[in-house]
Each structure stands twice: as structure tokens, then as C-alpha cells.
Residue, then its C-alpha position, 0 to 999 in steps of 0.5 A: x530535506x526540509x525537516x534538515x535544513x529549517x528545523x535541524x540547521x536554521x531553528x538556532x537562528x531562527x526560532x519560529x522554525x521550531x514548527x518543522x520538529x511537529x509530526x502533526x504539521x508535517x504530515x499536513x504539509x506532506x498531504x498538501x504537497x502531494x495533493x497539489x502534486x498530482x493535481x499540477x502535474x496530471x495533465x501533463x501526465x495523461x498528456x504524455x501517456x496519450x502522446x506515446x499510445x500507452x492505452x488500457x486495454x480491455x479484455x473482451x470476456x469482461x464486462x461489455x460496458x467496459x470495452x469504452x474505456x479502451x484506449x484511455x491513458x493507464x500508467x498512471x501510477x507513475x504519476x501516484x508515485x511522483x507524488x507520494x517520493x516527493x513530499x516525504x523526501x521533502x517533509x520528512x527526517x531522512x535519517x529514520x531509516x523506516x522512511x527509506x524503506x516505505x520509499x524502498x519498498x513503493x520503488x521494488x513493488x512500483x517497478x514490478x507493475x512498470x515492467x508488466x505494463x511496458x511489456x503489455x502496453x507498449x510492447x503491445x503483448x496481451x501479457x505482461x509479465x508471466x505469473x512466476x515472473x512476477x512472484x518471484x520479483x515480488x518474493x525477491x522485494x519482500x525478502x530485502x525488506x524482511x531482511x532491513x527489519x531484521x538489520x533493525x532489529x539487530x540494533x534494537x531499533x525494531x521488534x519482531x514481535x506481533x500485536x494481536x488484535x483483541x489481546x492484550x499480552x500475547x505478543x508472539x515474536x517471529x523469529x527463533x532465537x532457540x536455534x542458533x545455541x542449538x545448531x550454530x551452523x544454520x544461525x541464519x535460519x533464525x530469520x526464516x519464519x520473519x522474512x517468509x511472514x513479510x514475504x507472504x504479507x507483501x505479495x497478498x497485499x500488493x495483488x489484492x490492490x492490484x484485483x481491485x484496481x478494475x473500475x474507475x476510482x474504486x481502488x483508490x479511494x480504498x487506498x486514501x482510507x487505507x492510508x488514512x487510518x494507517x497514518x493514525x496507528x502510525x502516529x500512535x505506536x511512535x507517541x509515548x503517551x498515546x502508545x502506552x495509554x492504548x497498550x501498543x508497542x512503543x516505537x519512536x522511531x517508526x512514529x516518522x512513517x506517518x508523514x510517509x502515508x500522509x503523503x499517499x493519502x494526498x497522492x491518492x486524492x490528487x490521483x483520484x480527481x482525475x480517475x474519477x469516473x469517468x476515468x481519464x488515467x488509469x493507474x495499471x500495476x505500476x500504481x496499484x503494485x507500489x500502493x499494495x506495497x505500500x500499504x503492506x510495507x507500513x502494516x509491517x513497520x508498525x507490527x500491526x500486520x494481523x489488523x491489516x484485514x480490517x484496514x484494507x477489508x475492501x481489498x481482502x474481499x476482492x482478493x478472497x473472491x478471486x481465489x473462491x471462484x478459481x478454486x470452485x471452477x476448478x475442484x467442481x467441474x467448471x462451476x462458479x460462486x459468483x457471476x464473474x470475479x473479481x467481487x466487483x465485476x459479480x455486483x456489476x452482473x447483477x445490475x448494479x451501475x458502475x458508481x453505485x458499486x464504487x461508493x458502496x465499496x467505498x464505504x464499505x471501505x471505510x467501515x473496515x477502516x474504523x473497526x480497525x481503530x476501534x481495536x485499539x481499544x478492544x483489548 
């Protein structure tokens, strides 16, 4: 909106606001914005939240140290995602059409986790949504964005080709162009493998925020280094120079996502004040599904969902932990691998305090995160 008027209506006559065409500064002040978005506002949230009884609630088989925070305000989410739509809306160029499906995608996966934590918290019911319930609508939201992309791709503006880590030429491309001159009639199906992949990173990405999300600040401080990196090989893939010097896909038009995730990482800081431990607003699945569907979202729009392991290594783990120990009691009779699932819940068991394992995550985080810049390089 800004990007609009200032730069695209008023630069003729004004020439200082030639500032506004730089993605660098745009994304600073889409940061700003958000940060001081959630700081402002989250009290009133977390005022709200307590006024309508919307509480977390803790189940009794967790950790018993946790049973404390029931009750604290959960649905913070909402506040995250106020503070993310804002600033790009306001920051960045609405015409680029890979903005309004980052924004699309934080809505679907964002109104997914609003549903389950209604149903769970103000409908009282010790279950939100059911499993299948859930997956299908995450299925139906990864699919629409899929099928975007392939629009894209249609009119050029797009490539459905992967970049592999570590290599150099190899860039496998998703979609079966064979198929159409063979068998004319199922054309459509051209799309399937694409659409099935995004699916497939969509929901692993959303669920593995949303298995992270248990201790005060630990997920979100994952998302801000997440975010973080994502806005640096964002802005790479859609810069001439920096694309071809590191051998990246060239996009330009992606390069306008970066002001998107700006926006998340100070949305994210802004949410992290007030969910620091000890947390005063949990973030429930309305949160943790729109960053995971986020986070997702951009991995895919900058062809870089193989490198997404490494961006959001921290979230992987968690993930991977819960399907091991699942699977071990399952296939061996009741028996587990860790002392509880998911990863964060076993360090706590052992007896490490709640902060000590938020900051070694983090940190953890943040190794994954520059392993998965340095890749650029190793090629």
C-alpha cells in the first residue's frame, strides 16, 4: 500500500521517496512495523483472551511442572498473525502475486488452528478438531497453493524445478510434461506429483511447528531464526547479482517475499516478549499452524524446500521424535526411545530446567540455520 502510493504515485513529485522502491529498506520497516505491532497491542490481546476465558489447558500425563500455566490466555496466534498481514500489506508491492500467497497460505493453515483451539477451548471439549479433519483441511490449503504456482508457472513467472543442496546442475523438475502428448485426456495429471509434493511439505511443516510449540518461547524463537534465514535466501533468488553469483535459480519476482518474512521475524520477536518464560500468552494452533504454513509456504516459493530440514532443523527433530517414539511403541510391544515425546518434554525428564532447554534449542536452532546459508556456497 505504501510501496503504492509513495513510491509508484507520489515519487514523480516527490523524489526523496525513491527510498520506498529498495527491498532492503522495506523489509527493515516491515520488521519495525510488526515489532511494534505486537508489543502495542499484546496487552490488549492477552486482556481480551483472559476476559473471554480462553485458557490453555494442560494435559495431566505431561510434565507435572507444567500443570502451573494452566489457564494462562493461548490463542495468541491471532495476535502473531495481526502482526505479520499488517506490515506486508502496508510494506510491500501488492501486485507481486507471490505476496498474496505467503498471505494466503498464513490465513488457510492460521484458520485451521483457530478452529481447533475454539472447539477445544471455548467449546470446552478436550479435543479440537479430529486428525482426519485437520489433514484434510491442511491437504485442501496445500493443494490451492500448489495449484497457484502451477497458474504461475503456466505464465513463466514461476519454475517448478528444485534446487538441490550441494549440486550444482541438477535441478529435477516436478511436473510430467511427457504426459499430456501421450495421453491427452488426463493432461491434468501433469500436475499431480508438484501439487502432491507442496501438500506433503505444507502439512510436515505446519505439524512440526505446531509438536514444538510446548514450552514457553521455544517455538517461536525457532520461527524468528527460521524466518531469518528464509528472508536472506529470499532476497538472494530474486537479486541478479547475488543469484547468479551464487548459482540460484534467478526469480525476480519472488525477490518481494523477503518483506513478507521480515514481517514474521518481527512479528515473532513482538510475540516472543510476552511468551517468554514465564509465558503470559500462549500461541495455540491458530499460531503455530500460520508459521508452519508460512515458513512452508516461502521454502516452496524460493524452490528451496530440500534446504528446509536445515532451515527449520529444530522443528524436524521434534517432529521425527514423535513419529520414532509412536512408531517404537507400536511395532515393540509398548516400549519407547525417549522418556516422553515430543524431543523437548524427553531433555526435560532428565532433568534439565525448562530455560536451559529453550536456549540450547535455540541455539540449536541457529546452527541448522547457518549450515543452511553455508550451502549456498557448498555446490
Amino acid at each position: 500500500m505504501l510501496y503504492w502510493l509513495l513510491y509508484e504515485k507520489l515519487f514523480p513529485f516527490f523524489h526523496p521517496f525513491r527510498i520506498f522502491r529498495y527491498l532492503t529498506f522495506r523489509t527493515a520497516f516491515a520488521s519495525l512495523t510488526a515489532l511494534l505491532i505486537a508489543l502495542f497491542i499484546g496487552p490488549w490481546v492477552i486482556q481480551k483472551l483472559r476476559e473471554f476465558q480462553i485458557g490453555q489447558f494442560i494435559r495431566e500425563d505431561g510434565p507435572q511442572s507444567h500443570l502451573k500455566k494452566s489457564g494462562t490466555p493461548t490463542m495468541g496466534g491471532v495476535l502473531i498473525g495481526i502482526a505479520i498481514l499488517l506490515p506486508t500489506v502496508l510494506w510491500s508491492d501488492l501486485s507481486n502475486p507471490f505476496v498474496w500467497i505467503a498471505v494466503f497460505s498464513t490465513l488457510a493453515f492460521g484458520a485451521i488452528g483457530f478452529a481447533d483451539d475454539y472447539i477445544k477451548v471455548v467449546k470446552r471439549r478436550s479435543l479440537g478438531l479430529t486428525a482426519r479433519a485437520k489433514l484434510l483441511f491442511q491437504g485442501l490449503a496445500g493443494a490451492s497453493v500448489a495449484i497457484a504456482l502451477v497458474v504461475l508457472q503456466q505464465f513463466r513467472l514461476f519454475s517448478t524445478q528444485l534446487t538441490v543442496p550441494f549440486v550444482k546442475t541438477w535441478h529435477p523438475n516436478l511436473l510430467w510434461h511427457w504426459w499430456p502428448s501421450t495421453v491427452p485426456h488426463l493432461g491434468f495429471l501433469v500436475f499431480v506429483p508438484f501439487v502432491a509434493f507442496v501438500i506433503f511439505v505444507l502439512m510436515g511443516s505446519t505439524n512440526a511447528v505446531n509438536l514444538t510449540d510446548g514450552l514457553d518461547g521455544l517455538a517461536i524463537g525457532c520461527t524468528i531464526i527460521a524466518a531469518g534465514a528464509l528472508a536472506a535466501l529470499t532476497y538472494v533468488s530474486g537479486n541478479v547479482v547475488f543469484s547468479d553469483y551464487l548459482e540460484l535459480q534467478h526469480m525476480p519476482m519472488v525477490g518481494e517475499v523477503t518483506v513478507f518474512c521480515g514481517a514474521m521475524v518481527g512479528a515473532s520477536i513482538g510475540f516472543l516478549w510476552y511468551n517468554a518464560h514465564p509465558a503470559e500468552i500462549f500461541m495455540g494452533d491458530v499460531g503455530s499452524l500460520a508459521l508452519g504454513g508460512a515458513i512452508g509456504t516461502v521454502a516452496i516459493i524460493i524452490r528451496q524446500e530440500l534446504l528446509l530440514p536445515f532451515i527449520g532443523g529444530i522443528f524436524i527433530l521434534e517432529a521425527v521424535s514423535v513419529i520414532l517414539q509412536v512408531g517404537s511403541y507400536k511395532l515393540r510391544n509398548g516400549k519407547r526411545i525417549f522418556r516422553m515425546a515430543p524431543l523437548h518434554h524427553h531433555f526435560e525428564q532428565l532433568g534439565w530446567s525448562e530455560s536451559k532447554v529453550i536456549v540450547r534449542f535455540w541455539i540449536g536452532a541457529l546452527v541448522f540455520a547457518l549450515f543452511a546459508l553455508t550451502t549456498l556456497k557448498l555446490r
